[in-house]
BATI-934877 format. One line per 3 residues: number of its first residue (from 0); for each residue x negated, y negated, z negated of N, C-alpha, C, O. Coordinates in steps of 0.001 Angstrom, whole numbers, plus 524288, in hexadecimal, padded with zeros to 5 digits. Layout:
REM BATI-934877
NUM> X Y Z X Y Z X Y Z X Y Z  ...;
END
This chain:
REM BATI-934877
0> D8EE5 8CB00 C887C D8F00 8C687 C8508 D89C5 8C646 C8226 D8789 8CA32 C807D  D8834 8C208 C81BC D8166 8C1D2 C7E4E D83E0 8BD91 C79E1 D8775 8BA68 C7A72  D8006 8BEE5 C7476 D82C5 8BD42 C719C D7B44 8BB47 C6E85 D76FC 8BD6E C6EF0;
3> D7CE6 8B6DA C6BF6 D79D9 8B3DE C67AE D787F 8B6B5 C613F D762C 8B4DF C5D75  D7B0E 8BBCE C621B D7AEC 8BF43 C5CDB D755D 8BE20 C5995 D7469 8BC6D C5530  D724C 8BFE0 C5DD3 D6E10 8C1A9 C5DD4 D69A5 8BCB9 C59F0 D6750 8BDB9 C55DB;
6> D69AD 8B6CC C5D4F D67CA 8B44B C5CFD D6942 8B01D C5819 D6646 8AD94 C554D  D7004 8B06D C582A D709E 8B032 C538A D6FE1 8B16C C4F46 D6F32 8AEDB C4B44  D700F 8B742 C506B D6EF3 8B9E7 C4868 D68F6 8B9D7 C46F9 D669B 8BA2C C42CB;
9> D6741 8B935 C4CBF D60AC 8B8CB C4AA0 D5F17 8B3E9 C497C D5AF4 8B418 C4709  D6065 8B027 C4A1A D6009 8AB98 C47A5 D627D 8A871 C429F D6243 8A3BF C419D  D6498 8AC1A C4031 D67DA 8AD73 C3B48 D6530 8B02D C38E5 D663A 8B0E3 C3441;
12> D607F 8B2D5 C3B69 D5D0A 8B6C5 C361C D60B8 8BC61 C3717 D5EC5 8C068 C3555  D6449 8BCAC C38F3 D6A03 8C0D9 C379B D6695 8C766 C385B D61F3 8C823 C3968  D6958 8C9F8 C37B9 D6751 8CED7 C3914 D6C86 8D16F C3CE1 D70AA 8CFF1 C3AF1;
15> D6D35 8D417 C409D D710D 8D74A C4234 D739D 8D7E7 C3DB6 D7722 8D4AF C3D1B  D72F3 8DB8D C39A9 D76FE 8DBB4 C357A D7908 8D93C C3181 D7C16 8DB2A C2E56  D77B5 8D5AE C3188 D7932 8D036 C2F8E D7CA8 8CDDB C32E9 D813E 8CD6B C3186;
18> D7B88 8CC97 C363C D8077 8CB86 C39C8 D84E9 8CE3D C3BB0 D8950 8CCA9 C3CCE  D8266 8D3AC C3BDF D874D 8D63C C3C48 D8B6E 8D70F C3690 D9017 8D83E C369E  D8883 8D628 C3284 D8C96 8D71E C2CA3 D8FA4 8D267 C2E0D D9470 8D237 C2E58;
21> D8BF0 8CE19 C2F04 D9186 8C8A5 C2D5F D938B 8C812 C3255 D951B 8C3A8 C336D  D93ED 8CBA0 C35CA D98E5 8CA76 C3876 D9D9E 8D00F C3A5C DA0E1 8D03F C3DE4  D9BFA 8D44F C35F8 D9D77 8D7FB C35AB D9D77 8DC43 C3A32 DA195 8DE7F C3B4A;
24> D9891 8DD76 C3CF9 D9769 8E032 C3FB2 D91A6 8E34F C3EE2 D8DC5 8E174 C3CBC  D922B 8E889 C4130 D8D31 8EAE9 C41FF D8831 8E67C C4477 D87F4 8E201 C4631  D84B0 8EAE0 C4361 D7E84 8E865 C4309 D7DE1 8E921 C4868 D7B60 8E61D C4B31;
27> D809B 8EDF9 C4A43 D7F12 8F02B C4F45 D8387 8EBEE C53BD D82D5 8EB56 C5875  D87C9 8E99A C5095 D8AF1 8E685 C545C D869F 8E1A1 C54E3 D8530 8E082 C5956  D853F 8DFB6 C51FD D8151 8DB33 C5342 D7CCF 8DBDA C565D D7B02 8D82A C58E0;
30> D7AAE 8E0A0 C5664 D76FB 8E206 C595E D7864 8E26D C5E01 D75F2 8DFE1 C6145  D7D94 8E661 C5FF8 D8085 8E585 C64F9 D80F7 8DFE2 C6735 D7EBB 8DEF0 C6B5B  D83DD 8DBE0 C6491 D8534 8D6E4 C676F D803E 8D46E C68F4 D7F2C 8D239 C6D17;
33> D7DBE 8D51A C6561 D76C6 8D2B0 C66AC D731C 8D3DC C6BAC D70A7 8D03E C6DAC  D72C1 8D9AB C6DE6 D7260 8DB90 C708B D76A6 8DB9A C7533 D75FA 8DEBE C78C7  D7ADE 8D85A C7547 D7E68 8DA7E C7A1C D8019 8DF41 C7AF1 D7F4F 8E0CF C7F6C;
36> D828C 8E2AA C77A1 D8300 8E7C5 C78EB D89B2 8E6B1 C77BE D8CC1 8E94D C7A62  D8C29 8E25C C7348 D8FCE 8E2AF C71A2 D92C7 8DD8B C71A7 D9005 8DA2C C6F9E  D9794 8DB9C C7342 D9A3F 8D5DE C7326 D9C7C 8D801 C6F7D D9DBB 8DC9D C6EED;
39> D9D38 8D34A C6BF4 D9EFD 8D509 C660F DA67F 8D1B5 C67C2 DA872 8CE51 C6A8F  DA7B9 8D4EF C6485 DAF5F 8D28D C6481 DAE98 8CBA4 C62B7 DABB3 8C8EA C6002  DB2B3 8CB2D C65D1 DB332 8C335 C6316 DB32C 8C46D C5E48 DAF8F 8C1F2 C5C4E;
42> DB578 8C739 C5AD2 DB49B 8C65A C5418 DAD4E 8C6A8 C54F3 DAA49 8C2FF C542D  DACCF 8C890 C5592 DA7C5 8C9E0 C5473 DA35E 8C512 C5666 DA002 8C2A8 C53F3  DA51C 8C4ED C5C06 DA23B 8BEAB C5CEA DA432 8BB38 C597A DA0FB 8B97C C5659;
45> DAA34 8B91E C58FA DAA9F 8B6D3 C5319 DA6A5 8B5BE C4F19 DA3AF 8B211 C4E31  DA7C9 8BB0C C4C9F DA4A3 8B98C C47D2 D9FDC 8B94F C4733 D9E92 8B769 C42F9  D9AEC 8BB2F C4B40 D95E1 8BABB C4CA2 D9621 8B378 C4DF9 D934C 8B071 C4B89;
48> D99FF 8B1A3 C5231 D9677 8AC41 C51BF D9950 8A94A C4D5E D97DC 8A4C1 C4CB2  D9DA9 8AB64 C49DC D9F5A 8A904 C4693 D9AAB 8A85C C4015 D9A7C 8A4C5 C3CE4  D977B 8AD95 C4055 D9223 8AE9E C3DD1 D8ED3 8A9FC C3EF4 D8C73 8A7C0 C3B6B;
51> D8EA7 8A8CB C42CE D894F 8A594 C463F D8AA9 89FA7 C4681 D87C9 89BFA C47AA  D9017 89FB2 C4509 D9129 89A7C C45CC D9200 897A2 C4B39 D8FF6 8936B C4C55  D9475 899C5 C4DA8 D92F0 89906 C5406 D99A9 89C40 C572A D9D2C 89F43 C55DA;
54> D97FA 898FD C5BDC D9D0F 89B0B C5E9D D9C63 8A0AC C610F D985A 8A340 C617A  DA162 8A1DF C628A D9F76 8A7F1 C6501 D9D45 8A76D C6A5C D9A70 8AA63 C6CE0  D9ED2 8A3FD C6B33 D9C0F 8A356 C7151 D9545 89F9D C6FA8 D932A 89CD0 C72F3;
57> D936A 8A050 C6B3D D8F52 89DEC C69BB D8BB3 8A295 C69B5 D8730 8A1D2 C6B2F  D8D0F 8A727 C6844 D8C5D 8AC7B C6585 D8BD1 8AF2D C6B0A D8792 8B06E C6CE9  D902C 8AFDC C6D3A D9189 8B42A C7238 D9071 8AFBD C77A4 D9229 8AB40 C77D4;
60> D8D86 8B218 C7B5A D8E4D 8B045 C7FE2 D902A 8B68D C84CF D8E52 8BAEE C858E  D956D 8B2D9 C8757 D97A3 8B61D C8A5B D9753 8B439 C9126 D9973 8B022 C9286  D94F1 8B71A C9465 D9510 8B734 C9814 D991F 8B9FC C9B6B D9A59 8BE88 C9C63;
63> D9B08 8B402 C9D11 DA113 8B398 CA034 DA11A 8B4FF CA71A DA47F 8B45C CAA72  D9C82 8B6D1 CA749 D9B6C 8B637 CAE0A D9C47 8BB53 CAF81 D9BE4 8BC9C CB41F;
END
């Protein structure tokens, strides 16, 4: 799964730990999803594109093939 984490929080000014406080996760979980190392739980996609203002499928792209 590749995800918009990245490009989002940097265009927000955000820092990894900033984003990870307001959506109640480690610094190191944001760093994971950013990098592809980690698919975060639907709560978790939730409340990241619920942060961003955006759908989860705005946030997460999943390759169905």
């Amino acid at each position: 799964m590749e995800s918009e984490v990245r490009r989002l929080r940097t265009e927000r000014g955000l820092s990894q730990g900033d984003l990870a406080t307001a959506v109640g996760v480690s610094r190191q979980t944001i760093n994971a999803i950013e990098v592809g190392r980690y698919d975060p739980s639907l709560g978790l996609a939730a409340r990241l594109a619920h942060y961003f203002g955006l759908l989860i499928e705005e946030v997460f792209h999943v390759d169905v093939d």
